[in-house]
N, C-alpha and C positions, 0 to 999 in steps of 0.2 A: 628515614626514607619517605618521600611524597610520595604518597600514593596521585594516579590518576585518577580524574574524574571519569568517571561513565556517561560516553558518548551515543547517542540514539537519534537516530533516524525516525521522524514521525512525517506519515503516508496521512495525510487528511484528503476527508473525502467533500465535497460539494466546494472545491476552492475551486474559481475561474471555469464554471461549468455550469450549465442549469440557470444562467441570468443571474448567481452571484460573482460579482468583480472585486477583487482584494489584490490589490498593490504590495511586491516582495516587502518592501519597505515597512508597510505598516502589517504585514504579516511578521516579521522580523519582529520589531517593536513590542506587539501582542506577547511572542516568547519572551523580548528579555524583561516587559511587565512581570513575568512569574517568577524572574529571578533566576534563569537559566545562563548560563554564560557558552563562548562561542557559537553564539548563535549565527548560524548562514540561510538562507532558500536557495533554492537548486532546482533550477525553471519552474515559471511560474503553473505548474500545478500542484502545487501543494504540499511539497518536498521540504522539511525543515531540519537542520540538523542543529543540535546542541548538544553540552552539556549539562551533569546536572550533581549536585554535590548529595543528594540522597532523595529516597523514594524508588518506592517498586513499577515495574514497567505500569502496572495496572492502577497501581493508583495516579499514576501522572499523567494515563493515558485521558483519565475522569476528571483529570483536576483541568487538563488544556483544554478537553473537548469542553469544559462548563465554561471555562473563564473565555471562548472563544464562539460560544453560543450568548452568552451575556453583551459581548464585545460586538458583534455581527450582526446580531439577531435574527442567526438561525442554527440549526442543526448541524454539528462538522465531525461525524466521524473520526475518530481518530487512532489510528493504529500505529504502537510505534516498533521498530527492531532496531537492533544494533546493528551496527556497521559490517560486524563477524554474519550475524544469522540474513542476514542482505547477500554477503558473499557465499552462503551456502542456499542460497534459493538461484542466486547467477550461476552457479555451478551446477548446478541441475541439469542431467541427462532423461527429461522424463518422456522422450519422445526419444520409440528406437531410429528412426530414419530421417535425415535432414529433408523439406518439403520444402522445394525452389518455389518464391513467394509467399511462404507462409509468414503472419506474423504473430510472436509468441507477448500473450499478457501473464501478467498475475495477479491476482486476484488477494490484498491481503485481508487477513478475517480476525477477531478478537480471539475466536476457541478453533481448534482442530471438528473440524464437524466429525458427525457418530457415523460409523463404518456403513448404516445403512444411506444417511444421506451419501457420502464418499462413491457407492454404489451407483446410485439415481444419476449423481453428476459424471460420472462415465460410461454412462446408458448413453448420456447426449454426443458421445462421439459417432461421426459420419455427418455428410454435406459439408463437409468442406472445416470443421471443429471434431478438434481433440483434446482433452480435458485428461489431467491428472493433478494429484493431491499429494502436499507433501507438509504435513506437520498444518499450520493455519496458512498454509496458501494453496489458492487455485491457479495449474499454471495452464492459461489456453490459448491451444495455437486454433489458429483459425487460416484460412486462405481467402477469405472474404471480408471485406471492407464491412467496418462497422456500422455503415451505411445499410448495407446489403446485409446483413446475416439476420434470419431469424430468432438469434439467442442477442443478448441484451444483459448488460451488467444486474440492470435490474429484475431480469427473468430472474439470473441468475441468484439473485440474494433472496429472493423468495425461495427461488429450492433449499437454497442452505439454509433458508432459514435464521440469516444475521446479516449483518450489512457488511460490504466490502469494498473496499477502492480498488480500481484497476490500474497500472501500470505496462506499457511496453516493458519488456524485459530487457531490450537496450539501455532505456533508462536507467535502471536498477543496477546493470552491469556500467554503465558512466558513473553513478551512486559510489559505488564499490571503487572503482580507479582512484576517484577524487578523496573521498572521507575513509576507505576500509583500510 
């Protein structure tokens, strides 16, 4: 019996953001340098999905981020989930009442932050941000344009205290339709 390959979803951070520009193509390219197979991007922020015939979430998440810091020449966060733990952050109820105009991010992180940071970041709810944790993601809805909001991905990763890429939650749920 074939076994499957283990399929994962990697959430990089500082792709087509911040004045660095990287092309699906040679984003693509960069994966199957490592040896990865079915390799896709899935709009151009940062979205890579593959294959991979062994290694643990963690070590491959240090092996892309270095061979993509060598490649780039800069720093690319890297978080990956599988397709399944993707459909269970889309599934997320973590807001009781639906908020006409809100839009919902998430936030994903390398470790589940400690119950006291978890605390802090749902201190910051009110003005228009609400903020809830679930496993290593921040999911925040806001009603205010990124533009406009006082809180900032990067406020944000100083609280927690680790780095995180942000995502619409639309995204994530198109993520899931197509690869889950």
């Amino acid at each position: 019996m074939l076994r499957a390959m283990p399929r994962y979803v990697a959430l990089l951070r500082a792709i087509n953001v911040g004045g660095h520009t990287v092309q699906m193509k040679q984003l693509k390219r960069l994966f199957e340098a490592l040896g990865f197979g079915g390799v896709s991007t899935f709009i151009a922020s940062g979205n890579v999905v593959f294959d991979v015939t062994r290694g643990t979430a963690q070590a491959l998440e240090k092996r892309i981020a270095a061979h993509l810091e060598d490649s780039l020449g800069y720093d690319v966060a890297t978080f990956l989930r599988t397709p399944a733990e993707l459909g269970a952050v889309a599934s997320q109820r973590a807001f009781a009442k639906p908020l006409t105009g809100a839009t919902t991010y998430v936030g994903f992180m390398a470790v589940q932050p400690t119950a006291a940071v978890a605390r802090q970041v749902r201190a910051l709810t009110g003005g228009g941000n609400e903020f809830a944790l679930h496993d290593r993601e921040l999911l925040w809805r806001s009603t205010l344009g990124m533009g406009r909001n006082p809180l900032s991905g990067a406020k944000l990763e100083k609280l927690l205290g680790q780095p995180m890429t942000l995502r619409q939650l639309s995204t994530i749920q198109k993520l899931v339709v197509k690869y889950g």
